[in-house]
C-alpha positions as CSV (number, residue, x, y, z in Angstrom):
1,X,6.3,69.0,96.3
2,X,5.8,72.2,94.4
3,X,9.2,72.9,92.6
4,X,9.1,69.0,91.6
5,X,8.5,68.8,88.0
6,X,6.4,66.1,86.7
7,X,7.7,64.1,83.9
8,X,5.8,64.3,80.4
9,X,5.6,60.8,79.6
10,X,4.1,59.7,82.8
11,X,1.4,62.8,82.5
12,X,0.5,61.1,78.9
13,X,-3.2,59.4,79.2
14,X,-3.2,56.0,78.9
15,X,-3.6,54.3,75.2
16,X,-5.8,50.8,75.1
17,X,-3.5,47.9,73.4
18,X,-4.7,47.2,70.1
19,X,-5.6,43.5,70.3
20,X,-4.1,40.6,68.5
21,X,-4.5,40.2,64.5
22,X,-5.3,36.8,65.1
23,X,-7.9,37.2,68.0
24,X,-9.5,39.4,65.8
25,X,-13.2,38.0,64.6
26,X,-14.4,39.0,61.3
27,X,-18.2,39.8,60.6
28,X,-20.5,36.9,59.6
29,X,-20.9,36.9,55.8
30,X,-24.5,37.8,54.1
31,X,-26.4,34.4,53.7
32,X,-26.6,33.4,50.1
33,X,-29.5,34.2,48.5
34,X,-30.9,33.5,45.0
35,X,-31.9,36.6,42.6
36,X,-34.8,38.6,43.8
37,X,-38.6,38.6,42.6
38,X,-37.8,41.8,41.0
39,X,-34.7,40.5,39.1
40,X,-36.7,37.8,37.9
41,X,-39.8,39.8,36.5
42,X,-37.3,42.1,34.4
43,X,-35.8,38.8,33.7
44,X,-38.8,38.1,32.0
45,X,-39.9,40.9,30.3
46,X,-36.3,40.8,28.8
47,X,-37.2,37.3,27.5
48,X,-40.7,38.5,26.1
49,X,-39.6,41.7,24.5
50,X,-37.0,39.7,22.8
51,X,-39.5,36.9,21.4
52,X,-41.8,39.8,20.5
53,X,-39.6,41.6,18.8
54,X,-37.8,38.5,17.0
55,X,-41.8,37.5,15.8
56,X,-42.4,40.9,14.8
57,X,-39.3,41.3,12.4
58,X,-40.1,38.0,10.9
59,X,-44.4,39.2,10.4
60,X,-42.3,42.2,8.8
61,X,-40.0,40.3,6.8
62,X,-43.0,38.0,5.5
63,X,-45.0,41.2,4.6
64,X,-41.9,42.1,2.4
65,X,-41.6,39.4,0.5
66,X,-45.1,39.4,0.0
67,X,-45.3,42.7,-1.2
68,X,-42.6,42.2,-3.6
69,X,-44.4,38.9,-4.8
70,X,-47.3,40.1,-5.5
71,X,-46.0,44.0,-7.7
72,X,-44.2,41.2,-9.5
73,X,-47.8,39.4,-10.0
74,X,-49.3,42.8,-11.0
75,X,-45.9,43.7,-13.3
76,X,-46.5,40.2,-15.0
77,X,-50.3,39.8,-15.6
78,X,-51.1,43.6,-15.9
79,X,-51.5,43.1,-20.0
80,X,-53.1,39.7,-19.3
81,X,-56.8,41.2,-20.1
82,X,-55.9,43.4,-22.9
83,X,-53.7,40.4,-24.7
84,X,-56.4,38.5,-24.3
85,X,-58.6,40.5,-26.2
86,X,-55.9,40.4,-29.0
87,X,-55.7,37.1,-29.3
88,X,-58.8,37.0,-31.1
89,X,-56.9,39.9,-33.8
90,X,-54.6,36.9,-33.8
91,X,-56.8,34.2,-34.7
92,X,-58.6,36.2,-37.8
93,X,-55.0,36.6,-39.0
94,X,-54.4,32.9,-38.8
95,X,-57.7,32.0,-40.6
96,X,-57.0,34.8,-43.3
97,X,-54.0,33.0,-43.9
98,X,-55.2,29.5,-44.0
99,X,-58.4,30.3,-46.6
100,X,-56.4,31.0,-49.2
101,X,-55.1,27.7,-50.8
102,X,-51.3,27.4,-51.9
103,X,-52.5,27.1,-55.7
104,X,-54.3,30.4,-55.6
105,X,-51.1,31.9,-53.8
106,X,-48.6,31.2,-56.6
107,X,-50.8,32.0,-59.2
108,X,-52.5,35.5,-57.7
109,X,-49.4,38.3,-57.6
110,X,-52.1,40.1,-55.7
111,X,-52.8,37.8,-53.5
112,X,-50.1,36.8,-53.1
113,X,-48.6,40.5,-52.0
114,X,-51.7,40.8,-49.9
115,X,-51.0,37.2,-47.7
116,X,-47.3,38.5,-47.7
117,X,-48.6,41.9,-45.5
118,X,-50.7,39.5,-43.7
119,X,-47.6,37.0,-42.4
120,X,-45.7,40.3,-41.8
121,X,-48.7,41.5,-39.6
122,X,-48.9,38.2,-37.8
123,X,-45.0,37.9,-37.1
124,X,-45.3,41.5,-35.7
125,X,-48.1,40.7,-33.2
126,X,-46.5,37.1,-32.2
127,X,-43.4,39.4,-31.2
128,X,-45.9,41.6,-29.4
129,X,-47.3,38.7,-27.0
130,X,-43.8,37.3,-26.4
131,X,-42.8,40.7,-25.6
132,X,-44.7,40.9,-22.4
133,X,-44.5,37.1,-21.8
134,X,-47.4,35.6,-23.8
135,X,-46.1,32.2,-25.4
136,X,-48.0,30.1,-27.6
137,X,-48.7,26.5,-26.1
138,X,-47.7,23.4,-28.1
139,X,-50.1,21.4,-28.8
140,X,-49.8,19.9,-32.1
141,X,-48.6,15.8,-31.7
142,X,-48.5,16.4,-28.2
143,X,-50.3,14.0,-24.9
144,X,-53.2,15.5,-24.3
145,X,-53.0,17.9,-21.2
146,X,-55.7,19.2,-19.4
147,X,-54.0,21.9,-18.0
148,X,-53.4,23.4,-21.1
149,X,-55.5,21.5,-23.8
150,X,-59.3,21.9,-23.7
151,X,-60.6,18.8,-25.4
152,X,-63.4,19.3,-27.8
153,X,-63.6,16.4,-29.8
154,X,-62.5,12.6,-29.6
155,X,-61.5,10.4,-33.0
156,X,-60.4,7.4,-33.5
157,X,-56.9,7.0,-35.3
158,X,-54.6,4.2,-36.2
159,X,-51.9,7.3,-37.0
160,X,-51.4,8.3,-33.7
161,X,-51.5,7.1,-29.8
162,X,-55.1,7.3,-27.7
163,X,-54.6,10.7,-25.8
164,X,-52.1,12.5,-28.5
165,X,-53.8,15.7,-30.0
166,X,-53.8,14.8,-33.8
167,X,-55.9,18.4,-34.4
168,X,-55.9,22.0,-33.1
169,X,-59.0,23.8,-33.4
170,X,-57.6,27.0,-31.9
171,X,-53.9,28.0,-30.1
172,X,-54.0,28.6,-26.6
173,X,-51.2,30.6,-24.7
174,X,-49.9,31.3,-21.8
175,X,-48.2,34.4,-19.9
176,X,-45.2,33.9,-17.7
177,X,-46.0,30.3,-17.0
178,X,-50.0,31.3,-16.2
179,X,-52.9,29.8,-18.5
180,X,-54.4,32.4,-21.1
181,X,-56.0,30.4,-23.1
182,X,-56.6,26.9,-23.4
183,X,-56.1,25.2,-26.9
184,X,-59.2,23.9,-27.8
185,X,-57.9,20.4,-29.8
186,X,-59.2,16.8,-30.9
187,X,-57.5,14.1,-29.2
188,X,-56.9,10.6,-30.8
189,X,-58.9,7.6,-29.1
190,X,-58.0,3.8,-30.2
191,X,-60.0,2.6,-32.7
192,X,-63.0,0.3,-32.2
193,X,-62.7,-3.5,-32.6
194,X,-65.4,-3.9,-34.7
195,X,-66.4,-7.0,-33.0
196,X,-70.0,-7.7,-32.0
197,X,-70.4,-9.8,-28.4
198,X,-72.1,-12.7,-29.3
199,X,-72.7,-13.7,-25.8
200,X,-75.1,-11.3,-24.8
C-alpha cells in the first residue's frame, strides 16, 4: 500500500543478456579482388616513365661522349691545314740540302756554314710538326702501303722484293694517326724473264 516502500533493485529496468562469444557470427569478409584498372594504368605509366627516362639518360650520355670526341677531333686536326701548307717549306729545305754534293760541302767553308743554318732550320721545323702531332711516315725499304704510300712509279730490281719501296720521291706524314700526306715512292716489281713464247 502506500507506506510500503519499493525496493531499488526490483525498480531497475531490465538489461538484455549479452549473448554468447561463441554464438557470436562475424561479418563475411570482402571477396578478393585483383588491383584495380586505375592501379594498373599508373602501373604503367610508372613502367613508361621509367624506360623513357632510362633511354633519355643514355641519348644524353651518347651526346657526351660525342661531344668530347669530336673537341678532341677539332683539338687534334685544327693545324692540319696550316701544316700542310708547311710541308711544302719542308720539302724546299730537303732539296736545298740534297743539291749540294758532299765534295762541294767539305771543300766550300761557305757552303758549308750556309747548309749548316739550313739542317738547323730543318731540325727546328721537324720539331714543329711533331709538336702538334705531325710524324713523318716510313717509307724507305718498307712493303708498299697504299694507305700511306702513293705509288708513282714501278721498276724492276733484283735488290729488293716485288712491292718494297726502293725510292721516295717525296715524305708523306701523318697527324695523330690521320693521313696528311701520302709519300709519293717507286715500288720494286720482279724482273722480267726475258724469255720470248715461242708457242704463239
Amino acid at each position: 500500500m502506500f507506506g510500503q516502500k519499493k525496493d531499488p533493485a526490483s525498480s531497475a529496468p531490465e538489461t538484455a543478456e549479452a549473448p554468447a562469444a561463441d554464438s557470436v557470427t562475424p561479418p563475411p569478409e570482402a571477396p578478393a579482388t585483383g588491383p584495380s584498372a586505375r592501379e594498373v594504368e599508373l602501373e604503367a605509366q610508372l613502367a613508361q616513365f621509367k624506360e623513357s627516362t632510362i633511354r633519355q639518360l643514355a641519348e644524353a650520355e651518347n651526346a657526351r661522349k660525342r661531344a668530347e670526341r669530336e673537341i678532341e677531333d677539332a683539338r687534334k686536326f685544327a693545324v692540319a691545314s696550316f701544316a700542310r701548307d708547311l710541308l711544302a717549306v719542308a720539302d724546299n729545305l730537303r732539296r736545298a740540302l740534297d743539291a749540294v754534293p758532299t765534295e762541294k760541302r767539305e771543300t766550300s767553308p761557305e757552303i758549308k756554314n750556309l747548309l749548316v743554318g739550313v739542317e738547323a732550320t730543318e731540325r727546328q721545323l721537324i720539331a714543329a710538326f711533331e709538336k702538334f702531332g705531325v710524324q713523318a711516315i716510313a717509307a724507305m725499304g718498307q712493303p708498299f702501303d697504299p694507305n700511306f704510300h702513293q705509288a708513282m712509279q714501278e721498276v724492276e730490281s733484283k735488290d729488293a722484293p716485288p712491292g718494297t719501296v726502293i725510292q721516295v720521291y717525296q715524305s708523306g706524314f701523318t697527324i695523330a694517326d690521320r693521313l696528311l700526306r701520302p709519300a709519293l715512292v717507286v715500288v720494286a716489281k720482279a724482273p722480267s724473264t726475258g724469255a720470248v713464247d715461242t708457242k704463239a
